[in-house]
C-alpha positions in Angstrom: 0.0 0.0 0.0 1.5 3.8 -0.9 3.3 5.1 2.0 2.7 2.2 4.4 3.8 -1.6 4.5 0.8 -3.7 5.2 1.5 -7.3 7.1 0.0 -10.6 8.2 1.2 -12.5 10.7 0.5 -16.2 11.3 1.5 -19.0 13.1 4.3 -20.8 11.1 2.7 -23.1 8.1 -0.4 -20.8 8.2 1.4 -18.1 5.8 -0.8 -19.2 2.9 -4.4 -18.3 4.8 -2.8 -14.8 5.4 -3.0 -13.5 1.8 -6.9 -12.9 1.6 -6.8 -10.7 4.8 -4.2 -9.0 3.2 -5.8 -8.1 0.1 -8.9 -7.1 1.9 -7.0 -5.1 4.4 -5.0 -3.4 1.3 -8.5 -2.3 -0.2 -9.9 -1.6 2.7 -7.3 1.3 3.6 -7.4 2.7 -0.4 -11.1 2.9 0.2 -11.4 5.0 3.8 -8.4 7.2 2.7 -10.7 8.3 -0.1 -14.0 7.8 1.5 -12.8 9.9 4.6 -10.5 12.5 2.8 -7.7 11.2 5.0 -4.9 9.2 4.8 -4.0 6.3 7.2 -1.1 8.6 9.1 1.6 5.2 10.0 4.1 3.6 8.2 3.0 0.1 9.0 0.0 -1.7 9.2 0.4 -5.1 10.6 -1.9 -8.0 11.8 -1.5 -10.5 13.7 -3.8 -14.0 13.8 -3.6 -15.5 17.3 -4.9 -18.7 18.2 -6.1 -18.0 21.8 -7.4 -14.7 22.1 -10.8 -13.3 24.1 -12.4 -10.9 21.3 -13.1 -11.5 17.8 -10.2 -9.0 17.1 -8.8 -5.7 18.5 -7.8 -2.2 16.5 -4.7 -1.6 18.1 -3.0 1.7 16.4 -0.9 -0.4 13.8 -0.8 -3.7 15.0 -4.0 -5.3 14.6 -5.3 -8.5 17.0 -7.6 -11.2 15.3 -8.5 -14.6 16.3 -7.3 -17.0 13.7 -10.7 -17.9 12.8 -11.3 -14.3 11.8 -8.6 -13.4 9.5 -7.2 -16.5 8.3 -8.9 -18.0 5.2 -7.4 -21.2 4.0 -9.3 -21.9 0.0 -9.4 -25.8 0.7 -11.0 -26.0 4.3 -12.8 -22.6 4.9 -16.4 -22.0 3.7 -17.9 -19.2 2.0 -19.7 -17.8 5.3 -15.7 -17.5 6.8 -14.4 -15.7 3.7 -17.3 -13.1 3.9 -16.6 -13.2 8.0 -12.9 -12.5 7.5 -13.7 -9.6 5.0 -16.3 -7.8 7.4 -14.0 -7.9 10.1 -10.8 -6.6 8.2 -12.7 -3.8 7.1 -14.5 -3.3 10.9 -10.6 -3.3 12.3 -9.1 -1.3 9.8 -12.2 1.4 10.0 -11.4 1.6 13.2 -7.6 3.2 12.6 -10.1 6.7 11.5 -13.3 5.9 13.9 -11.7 5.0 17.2 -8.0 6.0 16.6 -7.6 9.0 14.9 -10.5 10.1 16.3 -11.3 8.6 19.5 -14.7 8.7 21.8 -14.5 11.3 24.7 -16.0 8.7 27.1 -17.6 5.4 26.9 -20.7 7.1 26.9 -19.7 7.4 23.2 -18.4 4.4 22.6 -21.1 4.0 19.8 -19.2 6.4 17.9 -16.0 3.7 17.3 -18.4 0.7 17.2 -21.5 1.4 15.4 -19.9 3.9 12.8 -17.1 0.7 12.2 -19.9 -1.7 11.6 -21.6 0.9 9.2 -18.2 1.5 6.9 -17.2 -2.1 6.6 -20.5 -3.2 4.8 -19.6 0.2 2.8 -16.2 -1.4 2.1 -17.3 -4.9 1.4 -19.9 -4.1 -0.7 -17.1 -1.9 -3.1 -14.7 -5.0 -2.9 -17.0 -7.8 -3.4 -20.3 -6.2 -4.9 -21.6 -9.4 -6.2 -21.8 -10.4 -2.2 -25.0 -8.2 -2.4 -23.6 -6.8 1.6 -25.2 -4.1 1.8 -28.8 -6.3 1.4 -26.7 -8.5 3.9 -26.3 -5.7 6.5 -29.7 -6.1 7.4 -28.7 -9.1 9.7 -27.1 -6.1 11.5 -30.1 -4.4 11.8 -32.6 -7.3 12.4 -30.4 -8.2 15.5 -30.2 -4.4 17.2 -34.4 -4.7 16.6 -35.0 -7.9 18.3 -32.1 -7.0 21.2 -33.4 -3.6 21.8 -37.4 -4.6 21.7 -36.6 -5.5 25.2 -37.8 -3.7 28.2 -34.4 -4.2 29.5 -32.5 -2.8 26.8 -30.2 0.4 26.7 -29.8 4.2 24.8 -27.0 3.6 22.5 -25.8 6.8 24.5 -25.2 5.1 28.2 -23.9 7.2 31.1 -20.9 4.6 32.3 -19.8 5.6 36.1 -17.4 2.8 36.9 -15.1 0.3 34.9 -17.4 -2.5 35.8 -19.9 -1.1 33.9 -17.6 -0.8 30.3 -18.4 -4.5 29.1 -22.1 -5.0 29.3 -22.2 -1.9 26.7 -20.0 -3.4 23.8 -23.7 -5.2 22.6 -25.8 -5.3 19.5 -27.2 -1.5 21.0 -24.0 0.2 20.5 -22.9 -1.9 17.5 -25.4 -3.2 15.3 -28.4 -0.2 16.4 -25.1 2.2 16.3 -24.9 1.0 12.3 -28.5 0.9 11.7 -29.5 4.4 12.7 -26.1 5.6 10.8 -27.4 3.8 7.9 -30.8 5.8 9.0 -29.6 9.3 8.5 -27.6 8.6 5.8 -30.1 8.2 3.7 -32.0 11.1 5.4 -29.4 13.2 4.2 -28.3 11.9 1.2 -24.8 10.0 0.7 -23.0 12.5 -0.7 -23.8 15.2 1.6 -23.3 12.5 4.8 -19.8 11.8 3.2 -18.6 15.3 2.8 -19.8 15.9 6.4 -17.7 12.7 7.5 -14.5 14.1 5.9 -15.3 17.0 7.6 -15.6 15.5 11.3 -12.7 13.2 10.9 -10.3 16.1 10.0 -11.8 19.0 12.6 -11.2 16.2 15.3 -8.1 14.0 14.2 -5.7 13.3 16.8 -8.3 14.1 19.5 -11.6 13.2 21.6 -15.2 13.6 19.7 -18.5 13.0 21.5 -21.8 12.5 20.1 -22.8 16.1 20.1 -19.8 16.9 18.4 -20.4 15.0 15.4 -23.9 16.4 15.3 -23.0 20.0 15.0 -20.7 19.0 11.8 -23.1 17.1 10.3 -25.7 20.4 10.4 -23.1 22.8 9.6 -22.6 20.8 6.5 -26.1 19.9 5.7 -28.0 22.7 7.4 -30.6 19.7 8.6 -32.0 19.7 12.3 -29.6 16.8 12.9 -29.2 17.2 16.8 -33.0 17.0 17.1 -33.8 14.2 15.0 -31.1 12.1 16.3 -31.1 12.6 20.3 -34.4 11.0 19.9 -32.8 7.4 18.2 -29.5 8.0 20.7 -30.6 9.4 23.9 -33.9 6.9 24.6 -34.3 3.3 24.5 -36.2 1.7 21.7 -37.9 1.8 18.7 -41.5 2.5 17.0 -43.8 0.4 15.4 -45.9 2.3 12.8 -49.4 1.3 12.6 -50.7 2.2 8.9 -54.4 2.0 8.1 -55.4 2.8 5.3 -59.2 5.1 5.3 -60.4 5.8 1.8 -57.5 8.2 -0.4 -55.9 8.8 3.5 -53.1 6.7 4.7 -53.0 6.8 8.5 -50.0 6.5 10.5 -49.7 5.9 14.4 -46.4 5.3 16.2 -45.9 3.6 19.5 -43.0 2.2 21.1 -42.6 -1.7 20.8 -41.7 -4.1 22.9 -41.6 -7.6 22.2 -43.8 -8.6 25.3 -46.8 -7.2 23.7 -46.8 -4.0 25.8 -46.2 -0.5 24.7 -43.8 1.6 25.7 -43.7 5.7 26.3 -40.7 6.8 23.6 -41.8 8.9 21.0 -39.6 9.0 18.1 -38.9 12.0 15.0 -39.2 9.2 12.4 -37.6 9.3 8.9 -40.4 8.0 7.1 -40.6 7.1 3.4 -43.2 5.1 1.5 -43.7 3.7 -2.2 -46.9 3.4 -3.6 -47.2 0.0 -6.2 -43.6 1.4 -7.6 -40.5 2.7 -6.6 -40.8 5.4 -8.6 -43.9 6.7 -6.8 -42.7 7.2 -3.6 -42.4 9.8 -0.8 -40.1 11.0 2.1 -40.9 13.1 5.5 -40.4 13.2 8.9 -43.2 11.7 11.4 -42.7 14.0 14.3 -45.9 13.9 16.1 -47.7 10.7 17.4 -50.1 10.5 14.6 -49.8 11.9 11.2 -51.9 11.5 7.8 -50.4 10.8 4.1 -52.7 11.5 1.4 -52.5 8.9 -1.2 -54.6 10.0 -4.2 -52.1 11.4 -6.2 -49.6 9.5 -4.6 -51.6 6.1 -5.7 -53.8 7.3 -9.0 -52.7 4.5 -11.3 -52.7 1.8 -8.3 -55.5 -0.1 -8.0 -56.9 -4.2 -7.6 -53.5 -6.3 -7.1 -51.5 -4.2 -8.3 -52.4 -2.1 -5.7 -50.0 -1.7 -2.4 -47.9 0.6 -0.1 -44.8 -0.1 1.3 -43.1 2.4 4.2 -39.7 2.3 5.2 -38.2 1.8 1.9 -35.3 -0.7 1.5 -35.5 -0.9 5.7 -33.6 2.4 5.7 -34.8 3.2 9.0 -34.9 2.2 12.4 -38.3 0.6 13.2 -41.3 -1.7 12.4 -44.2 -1.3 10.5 -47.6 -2.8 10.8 -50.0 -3.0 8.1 -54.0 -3.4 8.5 -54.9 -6.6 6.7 -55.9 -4.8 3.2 -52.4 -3.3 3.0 -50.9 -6.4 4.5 -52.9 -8.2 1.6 -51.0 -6.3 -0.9 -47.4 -6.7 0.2 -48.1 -10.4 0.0 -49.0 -10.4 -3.6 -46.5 -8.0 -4.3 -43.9 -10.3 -2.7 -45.7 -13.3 -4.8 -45.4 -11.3 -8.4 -41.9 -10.4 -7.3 -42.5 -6.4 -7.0 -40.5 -5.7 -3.9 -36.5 -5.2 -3.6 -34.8 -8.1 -1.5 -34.5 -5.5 1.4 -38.0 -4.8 1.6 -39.0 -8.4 1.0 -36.8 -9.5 4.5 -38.3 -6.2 6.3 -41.4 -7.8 5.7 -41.2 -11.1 7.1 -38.5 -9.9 9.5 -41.3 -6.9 10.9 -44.4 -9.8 10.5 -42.1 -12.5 12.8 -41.8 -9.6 15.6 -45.1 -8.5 15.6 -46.3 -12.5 16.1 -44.2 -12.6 18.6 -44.9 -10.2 20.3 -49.1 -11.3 19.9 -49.6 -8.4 17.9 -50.9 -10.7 14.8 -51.5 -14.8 14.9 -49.1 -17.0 14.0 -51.3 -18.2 11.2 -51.1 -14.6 9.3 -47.1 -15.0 9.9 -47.3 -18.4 8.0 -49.4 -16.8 5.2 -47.1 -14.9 4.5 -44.0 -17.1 5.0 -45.9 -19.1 2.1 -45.3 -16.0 -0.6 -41.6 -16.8 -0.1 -42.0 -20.6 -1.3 -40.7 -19.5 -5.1 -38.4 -17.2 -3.7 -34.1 -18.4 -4.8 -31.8 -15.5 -3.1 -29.7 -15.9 -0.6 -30.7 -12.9 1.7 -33.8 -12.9 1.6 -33.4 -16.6 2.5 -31.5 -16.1 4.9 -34.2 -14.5 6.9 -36.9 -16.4 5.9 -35.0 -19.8 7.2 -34.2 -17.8 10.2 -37.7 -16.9 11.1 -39.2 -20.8 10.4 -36.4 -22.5 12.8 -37.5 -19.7 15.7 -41.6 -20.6 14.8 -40.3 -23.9 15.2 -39.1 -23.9 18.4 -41.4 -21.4 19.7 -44.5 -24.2 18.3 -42.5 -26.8 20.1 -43.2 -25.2 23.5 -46.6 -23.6 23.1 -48.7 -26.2 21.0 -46.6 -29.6 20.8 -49.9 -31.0 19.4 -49.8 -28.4 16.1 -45.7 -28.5 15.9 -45.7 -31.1 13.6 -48.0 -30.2 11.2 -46.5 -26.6 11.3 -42.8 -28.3 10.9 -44.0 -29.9 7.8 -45.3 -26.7 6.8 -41.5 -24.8 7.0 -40.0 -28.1 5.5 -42.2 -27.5 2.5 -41.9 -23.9 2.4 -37.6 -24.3 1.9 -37.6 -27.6 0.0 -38.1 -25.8 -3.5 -35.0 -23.7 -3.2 -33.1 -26.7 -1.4 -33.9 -29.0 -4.4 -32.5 -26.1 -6.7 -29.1 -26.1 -4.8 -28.8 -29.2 -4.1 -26.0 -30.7 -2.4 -23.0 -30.5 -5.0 -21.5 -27.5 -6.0 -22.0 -26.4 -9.6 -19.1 -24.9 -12.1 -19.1 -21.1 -12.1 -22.3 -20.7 -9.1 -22.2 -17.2 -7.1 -20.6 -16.9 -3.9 -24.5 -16.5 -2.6 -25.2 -19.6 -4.0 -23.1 -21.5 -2.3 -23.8 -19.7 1.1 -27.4 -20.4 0.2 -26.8 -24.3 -0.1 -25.6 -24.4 3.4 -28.0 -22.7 4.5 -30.8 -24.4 3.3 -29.1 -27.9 4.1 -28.5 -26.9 7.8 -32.2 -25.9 8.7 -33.6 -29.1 6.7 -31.5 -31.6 9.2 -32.2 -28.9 12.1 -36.4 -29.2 10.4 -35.9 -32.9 10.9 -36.1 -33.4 7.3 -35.4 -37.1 6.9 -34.0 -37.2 3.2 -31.7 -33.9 4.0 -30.2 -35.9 6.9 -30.1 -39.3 5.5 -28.1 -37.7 2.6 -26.0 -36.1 5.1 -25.0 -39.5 7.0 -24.2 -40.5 3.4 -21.8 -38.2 2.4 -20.2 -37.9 5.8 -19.5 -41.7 5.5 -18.0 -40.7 2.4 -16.2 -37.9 4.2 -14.3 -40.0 7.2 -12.6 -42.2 3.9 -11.5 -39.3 2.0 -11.3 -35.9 3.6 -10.5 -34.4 -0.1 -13.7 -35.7 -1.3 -16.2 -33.4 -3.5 -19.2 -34.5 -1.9 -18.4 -32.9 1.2 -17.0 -29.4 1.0 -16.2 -27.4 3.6 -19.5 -25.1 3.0 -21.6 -28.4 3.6 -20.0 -30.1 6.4 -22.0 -28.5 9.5 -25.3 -29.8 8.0 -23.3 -33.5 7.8 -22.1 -33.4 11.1 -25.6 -31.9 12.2 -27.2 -35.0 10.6 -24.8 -37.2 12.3 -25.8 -36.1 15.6 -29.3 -36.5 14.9 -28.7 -40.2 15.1 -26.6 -40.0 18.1 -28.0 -41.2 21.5 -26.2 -42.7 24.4 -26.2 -46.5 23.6 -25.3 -45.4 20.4 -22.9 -42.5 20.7 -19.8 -43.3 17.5 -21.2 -40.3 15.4 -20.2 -37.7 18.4 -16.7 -39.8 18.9 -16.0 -39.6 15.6 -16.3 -36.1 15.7 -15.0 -35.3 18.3 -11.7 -37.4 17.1 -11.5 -35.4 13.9 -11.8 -31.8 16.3 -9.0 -33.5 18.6 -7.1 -33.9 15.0 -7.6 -30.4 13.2 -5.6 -27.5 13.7 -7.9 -25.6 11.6 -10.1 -22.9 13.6 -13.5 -22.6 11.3 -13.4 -26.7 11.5 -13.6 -26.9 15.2 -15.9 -24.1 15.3 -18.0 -26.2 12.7 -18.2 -29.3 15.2 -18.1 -27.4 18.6 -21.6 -26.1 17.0 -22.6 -29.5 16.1 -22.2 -31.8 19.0 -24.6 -30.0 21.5 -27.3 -30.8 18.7 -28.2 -34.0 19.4 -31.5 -35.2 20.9 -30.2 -37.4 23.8 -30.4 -35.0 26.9 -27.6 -36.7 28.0 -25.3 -36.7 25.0 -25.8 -32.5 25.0 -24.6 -32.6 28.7 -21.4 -34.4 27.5 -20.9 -31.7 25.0 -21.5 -29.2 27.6 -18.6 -31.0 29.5 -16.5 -30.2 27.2 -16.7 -26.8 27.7 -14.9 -27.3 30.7 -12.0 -29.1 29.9 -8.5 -28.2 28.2 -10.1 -29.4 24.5 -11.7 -26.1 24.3 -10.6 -22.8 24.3 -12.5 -20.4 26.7 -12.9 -18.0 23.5 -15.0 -21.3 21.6 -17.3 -22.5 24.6 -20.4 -20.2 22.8 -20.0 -22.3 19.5 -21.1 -25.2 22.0 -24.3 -23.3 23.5 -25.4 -21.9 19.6 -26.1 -26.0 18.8 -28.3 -27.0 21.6 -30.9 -29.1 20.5 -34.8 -28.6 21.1 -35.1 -31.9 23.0 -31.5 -30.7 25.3 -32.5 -27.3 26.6 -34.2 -28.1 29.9 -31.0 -30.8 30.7 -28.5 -27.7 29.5 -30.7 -25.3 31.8 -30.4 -27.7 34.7 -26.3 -28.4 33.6 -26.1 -24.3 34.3 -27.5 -24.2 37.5 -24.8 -27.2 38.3 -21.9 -25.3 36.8 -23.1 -22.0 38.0 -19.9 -21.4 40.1 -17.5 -22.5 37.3 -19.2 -20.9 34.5 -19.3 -17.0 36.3 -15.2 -17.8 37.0 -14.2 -18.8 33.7 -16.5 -16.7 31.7 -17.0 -13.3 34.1 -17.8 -10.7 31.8 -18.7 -12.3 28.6 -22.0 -12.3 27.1 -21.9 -16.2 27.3 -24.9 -16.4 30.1 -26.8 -14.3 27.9 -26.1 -16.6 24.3 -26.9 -19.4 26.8 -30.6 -18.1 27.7 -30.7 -17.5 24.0 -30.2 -21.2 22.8 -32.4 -22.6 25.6 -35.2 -20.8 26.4 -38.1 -19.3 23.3 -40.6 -16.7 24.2 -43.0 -18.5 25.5 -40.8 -20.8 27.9 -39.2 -17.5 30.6 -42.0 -17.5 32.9 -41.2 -21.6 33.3 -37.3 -21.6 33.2 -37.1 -18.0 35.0 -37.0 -18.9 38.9 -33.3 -19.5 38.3 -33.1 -16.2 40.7 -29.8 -15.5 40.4 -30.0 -14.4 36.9 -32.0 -11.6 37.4 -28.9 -9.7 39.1 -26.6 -10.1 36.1 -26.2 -6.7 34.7 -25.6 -8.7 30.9 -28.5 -10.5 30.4 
């Protein structure tokens, strides 16, 4: 790179696995000197994988950390997923050198300011690098995980007075990193990208090689723009929460209500100043303003003249731009769905959708029959990102219709198996010469939640190949993108008087030195169905096999049928667990994995929990 030498470090063999990183890292700094009108100010750049280390990486000034597993990329073993993981975090690090370095937050109170705005530029940078990865689609995961996080009456203001060290770690959460992002992503399209940019360069040069805090980035970004920034944005950084707009529609009069919501069903006090935008049967019809009251009315007869029948529907929040949910009253709701079904809506909108429609059942604000309507306009749909959610949102109905109506869940699990099976029969399980990047992310995908489903042909075929597999680890028919749904499979089948599937495994994770493989079976053996087979895995946790930094790949694979026996494991372990793991966010990926939304009141007198300032 021009004016500064740009390194990898790994351990000695690993050199190879380095050179991806290094091209990403290369990019990545060409990109923000341009993007911020500033140049990275060292003569070196180095970065370093290390095989034990606590956080996913760490921007040190010139001398980046990673864990191996998030900058190495080996073309034989790693899957697709890894190569996009490595990219994303390269650019998050290296993002960091101008958000976080040369600029640094006053306080932690800030801290939103190096983490959100990182997590915002390296989808930016991705998405130049590898545009065929469609990231900036993909960055909705970002923002579907600061919605569901901060739906919680216990959540946090991105902007969080911090008093006392203790309180530093609960903060670095999907609030100050992935809501951080979203509500950047927010007013950048507010403003415009070219006037947000100029207004960036601006910031980053008034405060290089000194403290910034919130406020401070505010009064730039009106300078430059002459918007009411500070007003508009204390409201998303200062209070908890989100809104869900209600929209009615009453003759040529669209009718808009906003509320705060909370995924238990009640409704908060937060009143928002909402960038609003809406599209009326096209994109080229649409409109933009700010919802600064409670209620508001859009008039639609201009707006929708040449709408009308099924051709006829609305959608707000364009492209999930901004910051909240949406829900529609059945006639608009009726639309979308056969706007989704004829293929009318972008990818972003289409995952808002079903993204917005899960929360809202959820929270008992529609049935869970309505949510599978509409999961059913997705049945024909092929991408990857919109997929993605989609899959996400049946394996969560599943296991929240495995606790509340065992008697429906298998009808309702046939239902989901149905609903993927199209695009799992497109992908199939062998690669194909010349297939996109997405593509083969969408194969694993699909393959993983048809053995998780309990699809018996998906995991009968995995079984196969993994056979295959343990006589010929080069073999085709089991790349590294496929083998979690194999060794998912194989676990299925696993029970206690019949347990070689899980020693096999665990032999071959005793064997590799590769991270991304461990991680791959660490997520797989906590699957299985035999309570006590999850309580092994679970074991593991706590022995020398397994570095403290992997336990949570262990507690992201428990099974349905293990959760109460990894509950009751917990309480056993309590006293070991809080030592080994005392400020990580492993309690709360725990709680997570075993308990669905209509399970807390049951698996809640575990008292102790309550105190624990990161759940």
């Amino acid at each position: 790179y021009i004016g500064t030498k740009v390194r990898v470090y790994t351990q000695v063999g690993k050199t190879s696995q380095g050179k991806f990183a290094l091209d990403v890292g290369v990019k990545s700094l060409d990109l923000f000197k341009d993007y911020f009108a500033t140049p990275y100010p060292l003569p070196k750049l180095d970065m370093i994988a290390i095989p034990d280390f606590a956080a996913g990486a760490m921007e040190n000034y010139g001398l980046v950390t990673y864990r191996e597993s998030a900058l190495l990329y080996d073309e034989q073993l790693s899957s697709a997923s890894n190569k996009q993981q490595v990219a994303i975090t390269v650019a998050h690090e290296l993002a960091h050198q101008w958000f976080g370095n040369l600029v640094t937050m006053e306080w932690w109170t800030h801290l939103w300011l190096n983490e959100g705005f990182a997590s915002w530029v390296s989808y930016l940078a991705v998405e130049s690098i590898f545009p065929e990865w469609n990231n900036w689609t993909q960055f909705l995961d970002e923002t579907t995980s600061g919605l569901r996080l901060d739906a919680l009456a216990e959540s946090h203001p991105i902007e969080v007075d911090v008093n006392h060290a203790s309180e530093i770690d609960a903060i670095f959460d999907s609030i100050s990193y992935d809501k951080g992002a979203s509500v950047i992503r927010m007013l950048q399209s507010y403003l415009g990208a070219e006037r947000f940019q100029k207004a960036l360069a601006s910031y980053i040069k008034k405060y290089a090689y000194s403290n910034a805090k919130t406020e401070d980035l505010w009064a730039v970004l009106e300078e430059e723009t002459g918007e009411p920034v500070k007003d508009l944005m204390t409201t998303w950084t200062k209070q908890q929460g989100y809104p869900v707009i209600y929209a009615k529609l009453n003759g040529q009069d669209l009718e808009l209500e906003q509320a705060q919501f909370l995924s238990d069903g009640s409704s908060g006090p937060g009143m928002w100043i909402v960038p609003m935008t809406a599209c009326c049967g096209s994109y080229d019809l649409n409109k933009k303003f700010l919802l600064k009251g409670k209620t508001d009315t859009m008039h639609i007869k201009d707006f929708a003249a040449s709408q009308s029948g099924q051709n006829f529907w609305i959608k707000l929040n364009i492209d999930q731009n901004g910051f909240y949910r949406v829900k529609y009253d059945d006639e608009l709701a009726a639309g979308l769905e056969n706007a989704i079904k004829a293929k009318k809506l972008s990818l972003m909108d289409m995952i808002g959708i079903v993204e917005d429609s899960y929360a809202l059942s959820v929270a008992c604000k529609q049935t869970l029959t309505s949510l599978l309507r509409l999961l059913n306009a997705y049945r024909h749909e092929s991408d990857y990102t919109v997929l993605s959610h989609v899959t996400s949102v049946c394996l969560s109905v599943n296991k929240i219709s495995t606790d509340a109506n065992p008697d429906l869940s298998s009808d309702i699990k046939q239902l989901l198996i149905k609903l993927l099976l199209l695009a799992a029969k497109r992908v199939g399980w062998d690669p194909k010469d010349g297939e996109s990047h997405l593509d083969v992310m969408l194969r694993s995908l699909l393959l993983i939640a048809l053995v998780k489903l309990g699809h018996d042909e998906t995991i009968k075929e995995g079984i196969r190949r993994f056979h295959i597999f343990l006589e010929d680890r080069k073999t085709p028919l089991l790349p590294p993108d496929n083998r979690k749904a194999a060794y998912l499979a194989v676990m299925r089948t696993v029970s206690t008087s019949n347990r070689t599937g899980y020693d096999v495994l665990l032999k071959i994770y005793k064997e590799t030195s590769e991270a991304q493989e461990k991680s791959r079976i660490l997520g797989s053996l906590s699957s299985c169905p035999d309570k006590d087979i999850v309580v092994q895995a679970l074991n593991l946790m706590l022995t020398d096999e397994v570095r403290n930094q992997d336990a949570f790949y262990v507690l992201g694979g428990i099974s349905l049928e293990g959760r109460e026996a990894a509950w009751a494991w917990l309480k056993d372990n309590w006293d070991h667990v809080v030592k080994t793991w005392p400020s990580s966010s492993l309690i709360s990926d725990f709680v997570n994995s075993t308990v669905s939304p209509v399970r807390y009141t049951h698996l809640f007198p575990f008292e102790i929990l309550r105190a624990l300032p990161f759940i």
